[in-house]
N, C-alpha and C positions, 0 to 999 in steps of 0.2 A: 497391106494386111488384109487379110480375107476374115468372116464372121468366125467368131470362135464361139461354139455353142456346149456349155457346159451344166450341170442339174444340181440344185442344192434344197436339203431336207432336211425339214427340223416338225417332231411329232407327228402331225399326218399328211402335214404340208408338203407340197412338189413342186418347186419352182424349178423353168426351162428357160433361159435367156441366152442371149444372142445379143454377141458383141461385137460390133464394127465402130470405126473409126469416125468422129463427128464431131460434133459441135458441144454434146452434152446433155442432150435429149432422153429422157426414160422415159417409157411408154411401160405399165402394167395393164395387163387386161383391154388394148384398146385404149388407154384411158391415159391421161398423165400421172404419175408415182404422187404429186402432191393433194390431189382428189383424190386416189385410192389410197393414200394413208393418210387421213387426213391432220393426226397428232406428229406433233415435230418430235417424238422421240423413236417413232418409229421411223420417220423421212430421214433422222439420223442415223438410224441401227443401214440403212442403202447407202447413205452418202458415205461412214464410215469406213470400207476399204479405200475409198479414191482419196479421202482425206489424209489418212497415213502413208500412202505410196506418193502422195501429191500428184495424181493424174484427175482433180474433176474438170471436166469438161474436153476431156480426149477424145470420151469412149461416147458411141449412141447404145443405147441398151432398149432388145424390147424384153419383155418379161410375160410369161403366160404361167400364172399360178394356180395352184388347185388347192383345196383340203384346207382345213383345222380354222385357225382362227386368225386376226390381222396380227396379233406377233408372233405368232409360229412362220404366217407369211410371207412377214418383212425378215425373219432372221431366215428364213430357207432361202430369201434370193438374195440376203448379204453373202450367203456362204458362197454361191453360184457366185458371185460376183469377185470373192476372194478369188476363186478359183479360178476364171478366167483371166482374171490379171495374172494371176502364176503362172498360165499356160501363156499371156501372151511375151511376158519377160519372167524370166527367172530369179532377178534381182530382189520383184518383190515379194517372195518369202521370206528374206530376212524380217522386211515390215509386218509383214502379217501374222506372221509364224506366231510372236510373242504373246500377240493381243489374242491370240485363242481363236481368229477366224477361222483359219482351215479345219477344227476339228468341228467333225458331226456331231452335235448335241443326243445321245443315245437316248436320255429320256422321254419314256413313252408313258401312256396310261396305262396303267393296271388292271386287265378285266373284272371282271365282276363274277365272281362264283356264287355255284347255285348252293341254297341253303344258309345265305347271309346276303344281307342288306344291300352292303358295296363287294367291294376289291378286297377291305379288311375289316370294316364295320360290319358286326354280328346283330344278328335280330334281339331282342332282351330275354333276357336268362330268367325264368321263371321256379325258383325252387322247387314251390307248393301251390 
């Protein structure tokens, strides 16, 4: 199996990973996934595709993340990560498919317009 290099995005987040055949090793940013996320529900939200395909410790994965915040981050490289399992067998879409991995979480922020507060918090309304 040669690297399979696939991109997963959630809010402003851009995770790029790169998946070869290993021992089980993830590397984000340089770094191991258990120091760059450091709460276990986020080290869950990564380990979650390979748990339901039953593939952890197949894949080596490196990861290079940008933008937004540490759980925009960890779901932008679960998605990447669904993704490249479905690229690398076909089978596991049926796994994944259900649990909502493959789709893109469209949820973004809401600018802010000019002449109010926020996005939709107005300045106070003054009668008189």
């Amino acid at each position: 199996m040669d690297t399979v290099h696939t991109i997963g995005r959630r809010k402003t987040s851009i995770a790029r990973i790169f998946v070869s055949e290993g021992k089980g090793s993830i590397t984000v940013n340089q770094k191991d996934y258990t120091t760059y996320f450091p709460t276990p529900t986020l080290q869950y939200k990564i380990q979650q595709p390979f748990l339901l395909t039953n593939t952890e410790g197949n894949y080596d994965l490196k990861v290079t993340v940008k933008g937004g915040g540490s759980n925009g981050q960890a779901e932008a490289v679960r998605l990447a990560i669904s993704r490249a399992l479905c690229q690398i067998s076909e089978e596991h879409r049926t796994e994944l498919k259900p649990e909502g991995l493959l789709t893109r979480d469209p949820r973004m922020v809401e600018r802010k317009k000019f002449g109010q507060k926020k996005a939709r918090k107005k300045f106070q309304f003054s009668k008189r």
